[in-house]
N, CA, C and O atoms as CSV, one atom per row, in Angstrom:
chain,resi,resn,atom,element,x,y,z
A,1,UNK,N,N,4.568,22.760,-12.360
A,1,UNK,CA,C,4.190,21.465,-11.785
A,1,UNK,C,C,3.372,20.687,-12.812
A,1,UNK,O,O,2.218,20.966,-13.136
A,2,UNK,N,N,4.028,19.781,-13.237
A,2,UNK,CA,C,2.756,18.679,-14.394
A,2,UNK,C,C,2.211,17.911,-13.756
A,2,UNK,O,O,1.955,16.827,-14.279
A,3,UNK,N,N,1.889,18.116,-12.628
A,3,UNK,CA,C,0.906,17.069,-11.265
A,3,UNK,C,C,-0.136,18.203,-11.702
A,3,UNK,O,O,0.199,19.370,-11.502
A,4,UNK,N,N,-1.493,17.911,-12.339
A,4,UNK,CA,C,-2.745,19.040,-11.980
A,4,UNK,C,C,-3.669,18.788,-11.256
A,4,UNK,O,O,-4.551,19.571,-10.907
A,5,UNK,N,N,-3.540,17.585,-10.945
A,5,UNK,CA,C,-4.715,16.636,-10.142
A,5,UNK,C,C,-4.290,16.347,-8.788
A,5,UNK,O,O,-4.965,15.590,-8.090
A,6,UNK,N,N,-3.110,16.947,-8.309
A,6,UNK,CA,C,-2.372,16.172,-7.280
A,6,UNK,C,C,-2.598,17.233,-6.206
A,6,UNK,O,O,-2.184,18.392,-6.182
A,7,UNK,N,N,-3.401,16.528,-5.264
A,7,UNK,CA,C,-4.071,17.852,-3.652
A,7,UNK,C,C,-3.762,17.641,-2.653
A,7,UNK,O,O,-4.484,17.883,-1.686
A,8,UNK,N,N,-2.626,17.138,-2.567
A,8,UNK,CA,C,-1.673,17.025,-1.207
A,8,UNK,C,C,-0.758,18.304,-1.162
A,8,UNK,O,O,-0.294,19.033,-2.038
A,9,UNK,N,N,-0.669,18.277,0.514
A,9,UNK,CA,C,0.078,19.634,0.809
A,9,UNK,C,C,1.347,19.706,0.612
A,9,UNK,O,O,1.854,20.767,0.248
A,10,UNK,N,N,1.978,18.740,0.791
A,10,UNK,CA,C,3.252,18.643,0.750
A,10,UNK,C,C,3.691,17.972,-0.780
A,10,UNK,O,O,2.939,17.851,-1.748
A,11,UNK,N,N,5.277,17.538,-0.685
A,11,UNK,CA,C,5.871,16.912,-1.814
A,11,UNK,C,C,5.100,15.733,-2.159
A,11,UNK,O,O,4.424,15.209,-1.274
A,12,UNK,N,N,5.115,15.188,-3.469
A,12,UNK,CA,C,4.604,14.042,-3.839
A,12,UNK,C,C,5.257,12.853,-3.412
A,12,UNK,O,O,6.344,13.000,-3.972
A,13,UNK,N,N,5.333,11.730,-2.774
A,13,UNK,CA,C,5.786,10.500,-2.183
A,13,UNK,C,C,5.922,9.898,-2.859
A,13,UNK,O,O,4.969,9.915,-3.638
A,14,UNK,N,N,6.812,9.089,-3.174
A,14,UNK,CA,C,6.946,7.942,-3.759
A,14,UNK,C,C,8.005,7.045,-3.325
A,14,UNK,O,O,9.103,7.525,-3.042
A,15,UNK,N,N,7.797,5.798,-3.241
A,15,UNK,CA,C,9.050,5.202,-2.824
A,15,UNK,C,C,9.731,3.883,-3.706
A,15,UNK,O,O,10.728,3.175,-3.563
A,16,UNK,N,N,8.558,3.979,-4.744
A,16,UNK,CA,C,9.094,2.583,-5.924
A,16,UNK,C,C,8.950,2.961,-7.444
A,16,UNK,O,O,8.530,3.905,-8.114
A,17,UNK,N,N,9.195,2.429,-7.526
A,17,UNK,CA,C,9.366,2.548,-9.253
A,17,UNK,C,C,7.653,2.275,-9.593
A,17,UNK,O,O,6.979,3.054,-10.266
A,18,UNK,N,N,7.195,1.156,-9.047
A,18,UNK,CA,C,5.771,1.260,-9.223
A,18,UNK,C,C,4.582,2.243,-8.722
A,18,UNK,O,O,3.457,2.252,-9.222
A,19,UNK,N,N,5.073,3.185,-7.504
A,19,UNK,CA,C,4.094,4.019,-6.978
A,19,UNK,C,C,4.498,5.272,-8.335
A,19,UNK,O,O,3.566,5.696,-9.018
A,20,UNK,N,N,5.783,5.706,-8.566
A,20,UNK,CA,C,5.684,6.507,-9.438
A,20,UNK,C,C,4.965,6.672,-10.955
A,20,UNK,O,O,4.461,7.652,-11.505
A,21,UNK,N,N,5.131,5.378,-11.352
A,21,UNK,CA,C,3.992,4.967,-12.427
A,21,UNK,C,C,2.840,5.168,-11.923
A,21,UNK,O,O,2.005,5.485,-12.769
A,22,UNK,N,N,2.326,5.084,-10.475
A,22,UNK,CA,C,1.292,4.962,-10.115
A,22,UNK,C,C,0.598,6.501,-10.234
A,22,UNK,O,O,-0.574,6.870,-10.299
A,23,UNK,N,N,1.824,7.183,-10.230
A,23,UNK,CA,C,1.419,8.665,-9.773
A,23,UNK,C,C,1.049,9.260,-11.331
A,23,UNK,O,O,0.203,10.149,-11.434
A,24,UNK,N,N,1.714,8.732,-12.489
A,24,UNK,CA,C,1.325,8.721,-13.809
A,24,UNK,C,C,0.422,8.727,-14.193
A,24,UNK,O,O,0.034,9.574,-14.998
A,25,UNK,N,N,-0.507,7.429,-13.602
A,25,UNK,CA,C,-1.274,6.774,-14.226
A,25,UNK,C,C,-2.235,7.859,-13.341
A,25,UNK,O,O,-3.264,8.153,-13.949
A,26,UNK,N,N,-2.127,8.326,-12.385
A,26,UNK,CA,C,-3.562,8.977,-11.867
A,26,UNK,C,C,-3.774,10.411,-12.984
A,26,UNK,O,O,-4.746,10.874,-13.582
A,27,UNK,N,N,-2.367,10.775,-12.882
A,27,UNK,CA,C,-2.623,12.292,-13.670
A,27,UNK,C,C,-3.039,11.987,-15.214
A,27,UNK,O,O,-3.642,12.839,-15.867
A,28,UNK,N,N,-2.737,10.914,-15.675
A,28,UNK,CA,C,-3.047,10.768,-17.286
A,28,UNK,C,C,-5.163,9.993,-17.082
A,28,UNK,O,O,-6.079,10.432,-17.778
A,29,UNK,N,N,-5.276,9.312,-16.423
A,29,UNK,CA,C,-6.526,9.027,-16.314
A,29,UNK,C,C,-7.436,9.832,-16.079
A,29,UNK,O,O,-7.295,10.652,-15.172
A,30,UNK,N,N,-8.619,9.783,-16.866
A,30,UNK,CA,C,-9.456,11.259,-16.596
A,30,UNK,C,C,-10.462,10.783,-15.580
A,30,UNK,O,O,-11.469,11.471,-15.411
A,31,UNK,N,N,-10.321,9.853,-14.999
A,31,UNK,CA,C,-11.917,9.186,-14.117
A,31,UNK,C,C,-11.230,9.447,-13.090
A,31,UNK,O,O,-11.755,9.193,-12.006
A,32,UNK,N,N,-9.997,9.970,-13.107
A,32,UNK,CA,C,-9.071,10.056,-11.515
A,32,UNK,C,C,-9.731,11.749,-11.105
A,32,UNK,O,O,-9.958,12.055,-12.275
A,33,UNK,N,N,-10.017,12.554,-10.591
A,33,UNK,CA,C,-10.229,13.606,-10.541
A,33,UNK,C,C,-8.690,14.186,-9.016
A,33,UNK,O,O,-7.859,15.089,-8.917
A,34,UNK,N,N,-8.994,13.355,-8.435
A,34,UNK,CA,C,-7.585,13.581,-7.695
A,34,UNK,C,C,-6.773,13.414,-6.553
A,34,UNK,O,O,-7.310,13.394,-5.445
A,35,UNK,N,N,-5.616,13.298,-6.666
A,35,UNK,CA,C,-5.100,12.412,-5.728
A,35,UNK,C,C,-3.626,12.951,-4.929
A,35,UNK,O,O,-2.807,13.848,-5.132
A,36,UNK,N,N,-3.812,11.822,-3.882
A,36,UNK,CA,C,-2.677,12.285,-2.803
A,36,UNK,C,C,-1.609,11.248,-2.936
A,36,UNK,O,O,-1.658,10.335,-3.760
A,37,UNK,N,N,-0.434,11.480,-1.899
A,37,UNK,CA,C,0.170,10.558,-1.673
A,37,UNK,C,C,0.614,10.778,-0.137
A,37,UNK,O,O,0.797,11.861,0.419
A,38,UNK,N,N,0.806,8.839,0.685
A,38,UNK,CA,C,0.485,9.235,1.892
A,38,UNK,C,C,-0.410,10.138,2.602
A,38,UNK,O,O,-0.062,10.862,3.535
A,39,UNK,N,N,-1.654,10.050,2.079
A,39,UNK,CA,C,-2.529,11.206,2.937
A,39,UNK,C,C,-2.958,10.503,4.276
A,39,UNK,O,O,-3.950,11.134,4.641
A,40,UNK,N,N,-2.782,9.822,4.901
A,40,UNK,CA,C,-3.161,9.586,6.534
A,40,UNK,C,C,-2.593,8.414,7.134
A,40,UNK,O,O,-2.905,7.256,6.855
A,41,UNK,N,N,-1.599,8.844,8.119
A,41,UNK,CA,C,-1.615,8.038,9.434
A,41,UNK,C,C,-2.535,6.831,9.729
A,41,UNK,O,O,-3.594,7.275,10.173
A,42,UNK,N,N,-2.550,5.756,9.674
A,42,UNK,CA,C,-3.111,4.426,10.085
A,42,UNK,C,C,-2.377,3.555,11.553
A,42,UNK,O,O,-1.301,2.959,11.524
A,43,UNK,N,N,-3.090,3.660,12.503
A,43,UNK,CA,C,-2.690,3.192,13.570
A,43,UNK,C,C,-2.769,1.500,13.771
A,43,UNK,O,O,-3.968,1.234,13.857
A,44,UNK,N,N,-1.943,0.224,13.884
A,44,UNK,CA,C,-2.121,-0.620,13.553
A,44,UNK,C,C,-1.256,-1.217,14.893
A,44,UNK,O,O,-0.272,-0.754,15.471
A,45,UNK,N,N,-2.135,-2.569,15.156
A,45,UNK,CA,C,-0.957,-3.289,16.181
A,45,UNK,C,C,-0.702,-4.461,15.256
A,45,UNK,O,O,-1.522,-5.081,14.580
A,46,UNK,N,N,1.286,-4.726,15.426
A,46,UNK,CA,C,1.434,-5.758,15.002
A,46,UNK,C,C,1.011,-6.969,15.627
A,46,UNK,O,O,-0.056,-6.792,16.215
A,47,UNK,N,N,1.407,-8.023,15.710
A,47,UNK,CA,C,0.615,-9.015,16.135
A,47,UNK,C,C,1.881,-10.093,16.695
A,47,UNK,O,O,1.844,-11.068,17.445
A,48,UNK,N,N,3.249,-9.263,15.784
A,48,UNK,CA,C,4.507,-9.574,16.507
A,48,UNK,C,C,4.912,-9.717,17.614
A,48,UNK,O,O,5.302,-10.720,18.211
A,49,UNK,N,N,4.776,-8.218,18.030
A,49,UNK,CA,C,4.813,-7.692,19.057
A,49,UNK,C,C,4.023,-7.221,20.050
A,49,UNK,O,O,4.543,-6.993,21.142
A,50,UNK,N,N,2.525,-6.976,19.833
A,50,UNK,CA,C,1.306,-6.514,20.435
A,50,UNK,C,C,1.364,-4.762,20.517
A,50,UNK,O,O,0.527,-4.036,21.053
A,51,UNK,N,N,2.287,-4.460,20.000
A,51,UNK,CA,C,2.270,-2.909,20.131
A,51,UNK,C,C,1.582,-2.525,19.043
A,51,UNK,O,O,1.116,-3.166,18.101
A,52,UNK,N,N,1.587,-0.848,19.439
A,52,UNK,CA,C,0.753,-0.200,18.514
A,52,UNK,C,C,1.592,0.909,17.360
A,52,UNK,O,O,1.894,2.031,17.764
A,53,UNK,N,N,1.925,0.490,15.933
A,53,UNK,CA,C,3.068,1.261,15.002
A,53,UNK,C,C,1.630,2.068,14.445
A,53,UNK,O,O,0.445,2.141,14.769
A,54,UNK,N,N,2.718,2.715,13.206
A,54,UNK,CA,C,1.643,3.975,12.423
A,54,UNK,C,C,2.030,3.522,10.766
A,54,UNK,O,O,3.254,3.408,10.715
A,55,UNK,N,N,1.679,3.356,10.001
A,55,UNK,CA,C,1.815,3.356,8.692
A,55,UNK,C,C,0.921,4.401,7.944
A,55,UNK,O,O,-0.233,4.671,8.279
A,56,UNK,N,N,1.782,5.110,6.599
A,56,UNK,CA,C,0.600,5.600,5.640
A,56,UNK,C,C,0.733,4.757,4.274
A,56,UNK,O,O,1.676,4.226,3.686
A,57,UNK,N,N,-0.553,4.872,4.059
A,57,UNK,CA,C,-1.150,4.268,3.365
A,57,UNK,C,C,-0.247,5.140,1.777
A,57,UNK,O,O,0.059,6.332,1.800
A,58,UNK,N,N,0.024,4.212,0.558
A,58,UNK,CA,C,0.565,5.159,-0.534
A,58,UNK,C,C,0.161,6.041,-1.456
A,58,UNK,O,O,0.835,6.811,-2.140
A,59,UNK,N,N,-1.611,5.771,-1.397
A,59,UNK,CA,C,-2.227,6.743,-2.329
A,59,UNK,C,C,-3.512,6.940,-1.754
A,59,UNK,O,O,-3.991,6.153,-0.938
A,60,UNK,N,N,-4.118,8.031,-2.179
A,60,UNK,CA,C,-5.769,8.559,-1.519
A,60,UNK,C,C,-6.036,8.942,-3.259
A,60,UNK,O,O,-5.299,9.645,-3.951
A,61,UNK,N,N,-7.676,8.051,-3.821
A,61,UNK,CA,C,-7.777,8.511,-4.988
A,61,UNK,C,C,-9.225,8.704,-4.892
A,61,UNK,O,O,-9.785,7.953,-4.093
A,62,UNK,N,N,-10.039,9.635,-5.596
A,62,UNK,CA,C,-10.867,10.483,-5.608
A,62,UNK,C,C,-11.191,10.139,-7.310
A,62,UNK,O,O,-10.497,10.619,-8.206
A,63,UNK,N,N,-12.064,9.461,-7.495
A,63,UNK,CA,C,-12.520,9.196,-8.573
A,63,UNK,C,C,-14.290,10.262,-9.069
A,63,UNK,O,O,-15.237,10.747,-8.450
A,64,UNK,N,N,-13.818,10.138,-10.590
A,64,UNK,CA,C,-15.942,10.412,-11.453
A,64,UNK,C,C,-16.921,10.300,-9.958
A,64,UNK,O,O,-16.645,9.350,-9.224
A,65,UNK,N,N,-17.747,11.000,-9.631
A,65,UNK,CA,C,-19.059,10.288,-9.199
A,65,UNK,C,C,-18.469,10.509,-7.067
A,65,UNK,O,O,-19.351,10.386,-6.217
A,66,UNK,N,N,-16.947,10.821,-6.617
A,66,UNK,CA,C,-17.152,11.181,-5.728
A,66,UNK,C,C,-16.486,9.932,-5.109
A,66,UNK,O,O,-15.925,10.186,-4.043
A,67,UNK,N,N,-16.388,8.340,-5.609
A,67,UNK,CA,C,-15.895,7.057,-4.871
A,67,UNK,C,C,-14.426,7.744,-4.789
A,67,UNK,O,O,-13.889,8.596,-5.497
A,68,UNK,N,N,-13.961,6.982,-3.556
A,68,UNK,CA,C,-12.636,7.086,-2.796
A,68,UNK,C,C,-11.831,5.923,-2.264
A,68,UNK,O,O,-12.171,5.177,-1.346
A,69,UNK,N,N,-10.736,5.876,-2.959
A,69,UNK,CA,C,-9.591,4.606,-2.704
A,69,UNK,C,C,-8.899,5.014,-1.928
A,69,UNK,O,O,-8.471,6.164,-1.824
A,70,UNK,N,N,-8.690,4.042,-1.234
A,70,UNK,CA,C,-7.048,4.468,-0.503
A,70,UNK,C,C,-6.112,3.312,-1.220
A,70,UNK,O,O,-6.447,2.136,-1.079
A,71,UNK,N,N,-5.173,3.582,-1.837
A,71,UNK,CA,C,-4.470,2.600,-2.473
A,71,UNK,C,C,-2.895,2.472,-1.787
A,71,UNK,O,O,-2.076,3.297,-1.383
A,72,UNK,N,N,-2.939,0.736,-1.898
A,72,UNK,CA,C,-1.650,0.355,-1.356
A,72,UNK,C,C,-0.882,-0.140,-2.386
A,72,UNK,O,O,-1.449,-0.591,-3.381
A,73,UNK,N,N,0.404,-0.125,-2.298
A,73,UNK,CA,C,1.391,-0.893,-3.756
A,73,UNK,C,C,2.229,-2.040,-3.163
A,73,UNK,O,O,3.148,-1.829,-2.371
A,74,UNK,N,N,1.978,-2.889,-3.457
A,74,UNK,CA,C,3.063,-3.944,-2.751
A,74,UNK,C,C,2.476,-5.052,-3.854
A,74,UNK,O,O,1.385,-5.235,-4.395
A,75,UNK,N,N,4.394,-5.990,-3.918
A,75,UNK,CA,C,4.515,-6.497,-5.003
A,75,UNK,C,C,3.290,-7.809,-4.480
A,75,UNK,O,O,2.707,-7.582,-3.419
A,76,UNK,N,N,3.026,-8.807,-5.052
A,76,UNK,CA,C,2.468,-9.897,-4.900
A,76,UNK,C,C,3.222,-11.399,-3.328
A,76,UNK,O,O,2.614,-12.263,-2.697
A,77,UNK,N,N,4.393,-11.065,-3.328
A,77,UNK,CA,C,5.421,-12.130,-3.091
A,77,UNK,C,C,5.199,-11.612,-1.618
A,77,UNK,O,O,5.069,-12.387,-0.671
A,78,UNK,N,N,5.161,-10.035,-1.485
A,78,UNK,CA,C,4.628,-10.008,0.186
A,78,UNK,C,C,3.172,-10.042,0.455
A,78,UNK,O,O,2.916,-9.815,1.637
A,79,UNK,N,N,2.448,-10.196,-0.077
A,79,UNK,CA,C,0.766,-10.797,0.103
A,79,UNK,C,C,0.401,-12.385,0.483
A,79,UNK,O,O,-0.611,-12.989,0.838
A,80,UNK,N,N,1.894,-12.741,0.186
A,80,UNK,CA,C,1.852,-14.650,0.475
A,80,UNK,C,C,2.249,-15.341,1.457
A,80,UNK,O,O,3.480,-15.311,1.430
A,81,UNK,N,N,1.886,-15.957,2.321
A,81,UNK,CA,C,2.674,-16.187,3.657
A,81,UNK,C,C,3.617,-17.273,2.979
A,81,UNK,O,O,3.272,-18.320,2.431
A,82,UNK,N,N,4.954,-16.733,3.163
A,82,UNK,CA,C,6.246,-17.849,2.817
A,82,UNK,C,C,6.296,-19.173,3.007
A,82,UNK,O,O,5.536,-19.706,3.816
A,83,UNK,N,N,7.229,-19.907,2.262
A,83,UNK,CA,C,6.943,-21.136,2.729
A,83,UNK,C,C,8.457,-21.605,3.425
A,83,UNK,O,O,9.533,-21.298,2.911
A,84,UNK,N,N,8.341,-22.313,4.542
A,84,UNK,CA,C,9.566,-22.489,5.093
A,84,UNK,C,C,10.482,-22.713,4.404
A,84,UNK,O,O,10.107,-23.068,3.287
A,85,UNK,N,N,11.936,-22.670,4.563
A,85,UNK,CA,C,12.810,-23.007,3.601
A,85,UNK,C,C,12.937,-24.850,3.906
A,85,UNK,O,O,12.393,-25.371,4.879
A,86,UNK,N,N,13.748,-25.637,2.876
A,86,UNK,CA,C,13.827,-26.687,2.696
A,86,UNK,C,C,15.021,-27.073,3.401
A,86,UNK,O,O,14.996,-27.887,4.324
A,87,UNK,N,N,16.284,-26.391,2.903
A,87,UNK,CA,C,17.213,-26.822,4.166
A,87,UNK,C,C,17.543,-25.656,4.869
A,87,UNK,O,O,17.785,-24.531,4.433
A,88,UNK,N,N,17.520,-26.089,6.039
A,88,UNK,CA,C,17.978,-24.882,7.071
A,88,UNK,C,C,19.447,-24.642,7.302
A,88,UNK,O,O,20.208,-24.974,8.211
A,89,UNK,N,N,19.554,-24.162,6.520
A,89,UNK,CA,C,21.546,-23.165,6.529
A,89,UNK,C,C,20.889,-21.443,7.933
A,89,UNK,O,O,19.767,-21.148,8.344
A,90,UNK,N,N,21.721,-21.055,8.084
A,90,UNK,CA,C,21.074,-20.192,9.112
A,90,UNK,C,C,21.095,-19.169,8.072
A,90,UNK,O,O,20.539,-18.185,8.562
A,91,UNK,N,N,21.438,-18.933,6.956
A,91,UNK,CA,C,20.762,-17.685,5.775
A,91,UNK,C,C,19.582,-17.393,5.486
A,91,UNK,O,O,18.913,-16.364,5.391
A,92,UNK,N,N,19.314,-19.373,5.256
A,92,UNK,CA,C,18.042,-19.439,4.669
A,92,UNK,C,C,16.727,-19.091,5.566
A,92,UNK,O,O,15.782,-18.407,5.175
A,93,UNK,N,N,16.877,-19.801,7.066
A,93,UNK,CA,C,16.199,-19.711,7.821
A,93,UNK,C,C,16.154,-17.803,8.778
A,93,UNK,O,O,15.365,-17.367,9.617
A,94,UNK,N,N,16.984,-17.367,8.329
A,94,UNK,CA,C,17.042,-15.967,8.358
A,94,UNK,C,C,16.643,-14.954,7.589
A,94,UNK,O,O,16.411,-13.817,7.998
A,95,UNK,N,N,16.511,-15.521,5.923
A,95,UNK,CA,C,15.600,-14.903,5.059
A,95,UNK,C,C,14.191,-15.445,5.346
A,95,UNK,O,O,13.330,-15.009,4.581
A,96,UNK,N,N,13.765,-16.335,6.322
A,96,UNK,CA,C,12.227,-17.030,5.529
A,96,UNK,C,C,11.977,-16.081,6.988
A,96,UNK,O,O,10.978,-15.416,6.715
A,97,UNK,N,N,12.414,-15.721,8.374
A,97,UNK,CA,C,12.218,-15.233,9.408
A,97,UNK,C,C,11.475,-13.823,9.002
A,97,UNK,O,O,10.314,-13.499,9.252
A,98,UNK,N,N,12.816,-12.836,8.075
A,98,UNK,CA,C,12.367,-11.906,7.533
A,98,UNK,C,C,10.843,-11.776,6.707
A,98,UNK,O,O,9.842,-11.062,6.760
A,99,UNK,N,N,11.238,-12.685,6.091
A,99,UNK,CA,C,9.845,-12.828,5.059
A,99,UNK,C,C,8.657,-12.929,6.517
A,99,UNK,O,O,8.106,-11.915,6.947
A,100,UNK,N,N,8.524,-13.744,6.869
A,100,UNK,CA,C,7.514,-14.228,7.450
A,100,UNK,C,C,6.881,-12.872,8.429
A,100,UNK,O,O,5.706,-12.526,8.557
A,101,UNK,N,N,8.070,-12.302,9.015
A,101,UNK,CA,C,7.769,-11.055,9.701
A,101,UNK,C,C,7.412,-9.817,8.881
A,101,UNK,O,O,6.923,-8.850,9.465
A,102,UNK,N,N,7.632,-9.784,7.534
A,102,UNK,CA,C,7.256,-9.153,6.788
A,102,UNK,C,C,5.511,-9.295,6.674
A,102,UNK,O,O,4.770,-8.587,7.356
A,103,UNK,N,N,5.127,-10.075,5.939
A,103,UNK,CA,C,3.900,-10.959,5.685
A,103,UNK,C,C,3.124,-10.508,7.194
A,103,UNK,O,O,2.190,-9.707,7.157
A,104,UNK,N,N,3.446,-10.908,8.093
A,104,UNK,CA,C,2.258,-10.482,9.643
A,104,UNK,C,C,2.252,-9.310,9.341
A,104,UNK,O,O,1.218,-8.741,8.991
A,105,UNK,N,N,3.455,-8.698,9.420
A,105,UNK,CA,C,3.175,-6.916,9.399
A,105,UNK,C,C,2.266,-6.538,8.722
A,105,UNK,O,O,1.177,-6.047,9.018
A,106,UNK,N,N,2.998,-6.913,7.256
A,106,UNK,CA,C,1.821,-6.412,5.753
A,106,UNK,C,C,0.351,-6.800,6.458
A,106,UNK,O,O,-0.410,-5.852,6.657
A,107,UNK,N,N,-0.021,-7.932,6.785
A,107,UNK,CA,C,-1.587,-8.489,7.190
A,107,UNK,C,C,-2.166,-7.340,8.044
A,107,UNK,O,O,-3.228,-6.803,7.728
A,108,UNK,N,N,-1.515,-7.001,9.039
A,108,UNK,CA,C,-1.733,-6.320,10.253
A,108,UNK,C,C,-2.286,-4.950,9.834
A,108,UNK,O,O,-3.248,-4.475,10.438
A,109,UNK,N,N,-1.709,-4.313,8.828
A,109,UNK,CA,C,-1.550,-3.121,8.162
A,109,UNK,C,C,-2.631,-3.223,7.395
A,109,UNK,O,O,-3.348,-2.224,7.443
A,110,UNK,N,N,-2.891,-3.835,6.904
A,110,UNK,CA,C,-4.041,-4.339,5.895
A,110,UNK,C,C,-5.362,-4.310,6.577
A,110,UNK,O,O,-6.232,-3.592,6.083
A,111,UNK,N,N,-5.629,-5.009,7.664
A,111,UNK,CA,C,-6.601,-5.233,8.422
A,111,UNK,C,C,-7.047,-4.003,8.892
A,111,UNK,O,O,-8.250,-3.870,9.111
A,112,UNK,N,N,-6.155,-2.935,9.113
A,112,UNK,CA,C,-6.180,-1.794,10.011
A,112,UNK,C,C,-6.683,-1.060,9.043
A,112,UNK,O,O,-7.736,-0.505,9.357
A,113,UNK,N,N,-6.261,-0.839,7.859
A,113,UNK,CA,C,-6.637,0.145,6.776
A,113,UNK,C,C,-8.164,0.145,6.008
A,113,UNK,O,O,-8.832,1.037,5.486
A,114,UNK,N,N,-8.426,-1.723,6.267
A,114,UNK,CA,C,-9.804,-1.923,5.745
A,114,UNK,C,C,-10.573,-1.319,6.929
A,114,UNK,O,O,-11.059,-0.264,6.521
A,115,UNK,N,N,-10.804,-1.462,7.847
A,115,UNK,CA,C,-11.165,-0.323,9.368
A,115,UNK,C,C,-11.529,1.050,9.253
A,115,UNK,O,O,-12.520,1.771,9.370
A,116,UNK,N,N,-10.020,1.127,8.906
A,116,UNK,CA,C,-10.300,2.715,8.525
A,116,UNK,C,C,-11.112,3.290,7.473
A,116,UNK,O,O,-11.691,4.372,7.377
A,117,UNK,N,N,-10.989,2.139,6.596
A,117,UNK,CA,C,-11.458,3.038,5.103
A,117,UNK,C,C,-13.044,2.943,5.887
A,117,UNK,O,O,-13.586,3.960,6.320
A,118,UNK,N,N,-13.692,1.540,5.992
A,118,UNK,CA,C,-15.108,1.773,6.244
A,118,UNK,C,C,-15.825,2.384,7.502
A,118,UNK,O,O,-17.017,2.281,7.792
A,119,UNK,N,N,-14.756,3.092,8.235
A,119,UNK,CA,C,-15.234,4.190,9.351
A,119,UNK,C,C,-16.155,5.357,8.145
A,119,UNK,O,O,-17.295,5.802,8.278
A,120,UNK,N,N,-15.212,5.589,7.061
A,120,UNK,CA,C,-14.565,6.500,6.159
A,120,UNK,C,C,-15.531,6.618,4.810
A,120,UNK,O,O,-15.392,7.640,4.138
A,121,UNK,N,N,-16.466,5.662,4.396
A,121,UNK,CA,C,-17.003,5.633,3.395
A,121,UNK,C,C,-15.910,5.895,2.005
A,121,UNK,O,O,-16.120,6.550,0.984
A,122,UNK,N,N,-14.549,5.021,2.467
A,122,UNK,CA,C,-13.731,4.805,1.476
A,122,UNK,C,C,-13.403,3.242,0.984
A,122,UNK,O,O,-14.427,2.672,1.361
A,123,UNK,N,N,-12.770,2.468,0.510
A,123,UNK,CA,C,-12.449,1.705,0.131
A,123,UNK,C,C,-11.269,1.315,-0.340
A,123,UNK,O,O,-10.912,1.806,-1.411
A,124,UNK,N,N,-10.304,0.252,0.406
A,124,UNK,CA,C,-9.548,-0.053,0.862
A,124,UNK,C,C,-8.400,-0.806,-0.615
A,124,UNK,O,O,-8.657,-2.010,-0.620
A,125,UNK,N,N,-7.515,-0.551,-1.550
A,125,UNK,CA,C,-7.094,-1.772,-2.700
A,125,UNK,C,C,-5.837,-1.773,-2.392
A,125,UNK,O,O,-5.215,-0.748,-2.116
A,126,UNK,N,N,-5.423,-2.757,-2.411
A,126,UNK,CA,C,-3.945,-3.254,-3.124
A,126,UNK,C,C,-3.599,-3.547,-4.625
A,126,UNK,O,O,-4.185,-4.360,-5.339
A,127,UNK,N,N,-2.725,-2.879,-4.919
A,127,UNK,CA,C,-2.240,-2.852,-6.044
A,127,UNK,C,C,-0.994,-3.887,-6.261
A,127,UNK,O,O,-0.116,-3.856,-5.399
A,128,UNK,N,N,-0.850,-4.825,-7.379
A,128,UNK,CA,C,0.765,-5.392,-7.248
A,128,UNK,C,C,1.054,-5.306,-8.625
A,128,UNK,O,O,0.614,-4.427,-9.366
A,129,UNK,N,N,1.830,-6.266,-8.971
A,129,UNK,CA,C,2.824,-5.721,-10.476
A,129,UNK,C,C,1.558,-6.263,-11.565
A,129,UNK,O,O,1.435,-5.972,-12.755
A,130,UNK,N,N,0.722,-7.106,-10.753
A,130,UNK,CA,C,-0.474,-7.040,-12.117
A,130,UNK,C,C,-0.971,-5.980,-12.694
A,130,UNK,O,O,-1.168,-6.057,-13.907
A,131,UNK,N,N,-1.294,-4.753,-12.002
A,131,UNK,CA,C,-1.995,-3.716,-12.261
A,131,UNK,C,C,-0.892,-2.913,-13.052
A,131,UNK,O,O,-1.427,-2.252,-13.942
A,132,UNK,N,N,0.063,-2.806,-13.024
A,132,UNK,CA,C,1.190,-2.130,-14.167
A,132,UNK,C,C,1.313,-2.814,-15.728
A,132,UNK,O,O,1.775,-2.151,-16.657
A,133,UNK,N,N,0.816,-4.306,-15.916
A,133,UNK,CA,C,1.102,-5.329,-16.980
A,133,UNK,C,C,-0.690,-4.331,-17.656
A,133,UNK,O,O,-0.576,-4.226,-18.877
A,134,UNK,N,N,-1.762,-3.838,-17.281
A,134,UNK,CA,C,-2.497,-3.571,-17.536
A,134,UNK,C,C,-2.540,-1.713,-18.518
A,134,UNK,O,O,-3.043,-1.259,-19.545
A,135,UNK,N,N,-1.667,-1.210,-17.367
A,135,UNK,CA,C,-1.857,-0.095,-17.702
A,135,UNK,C,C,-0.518,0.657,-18.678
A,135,UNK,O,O,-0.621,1.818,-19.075
């Protein structure tokens, strides 16, 4: 296993090309001491629907000194609430639907996780394609 830092029970998660870099970047960094993927269940209501879904979060990181991230990866373009489309063909207005229902979700999820982390004496980041142009 060339994961030495990696203290999750199960398989390592990944679902993008950027969480896997992500998973890189923890094992090559030495201030990372160590990390999960998907380590916890987050209970969240959308705001869609008023119900109550579950998301995990994509990384749990354990840094020098004992601080604790829970890290999320999502590109920039779903952090933005869309802007309506200009002409309404029923494609367009069917992609901006998606988007838009995307965007509440992401918020919803977000809100829930900052919650959790400070029940938690953790701290809550999003990561997007800026943080890869860095590392």
């Amino acid at each position: 296993n060339e994961c030495k830092k990696y203290a999750g029970r199960g398989p390592i998660i990944y679902r993008s090309s950027w969480e896997y870099k992500f998973c890189k970047y923890c094992e090559s960094t030495s201030s990372v001491l160590k990390w999960v993927s998907e380590p916890f269940e987050i209970r969240y209501i959308n705001s869609l629907d008023g119900r109550e879904h579950k998301y995990w979060a994509d990384f749990l990181i354990e840094l020098e000194g004992g601080k604790k991230y829970l890290i999320e990866i999502k590109p920039k373009s779903m952090l933005q609430k869309p802007n309506p489309p200009k002409r309404k063909t029923a494609k367009q207005i069917k992609s901006y639907k998606y988007a838009y229902e995307q965007y509440v979700t992401n918020m919803c999820k977000i809100e829930s996780a900052e919650k959790f982390c400070a029940q938690r004496d953790m701290e809550f980041k999003i990561i997007t394609e800026d943080f890869f142009k860095t590392v």
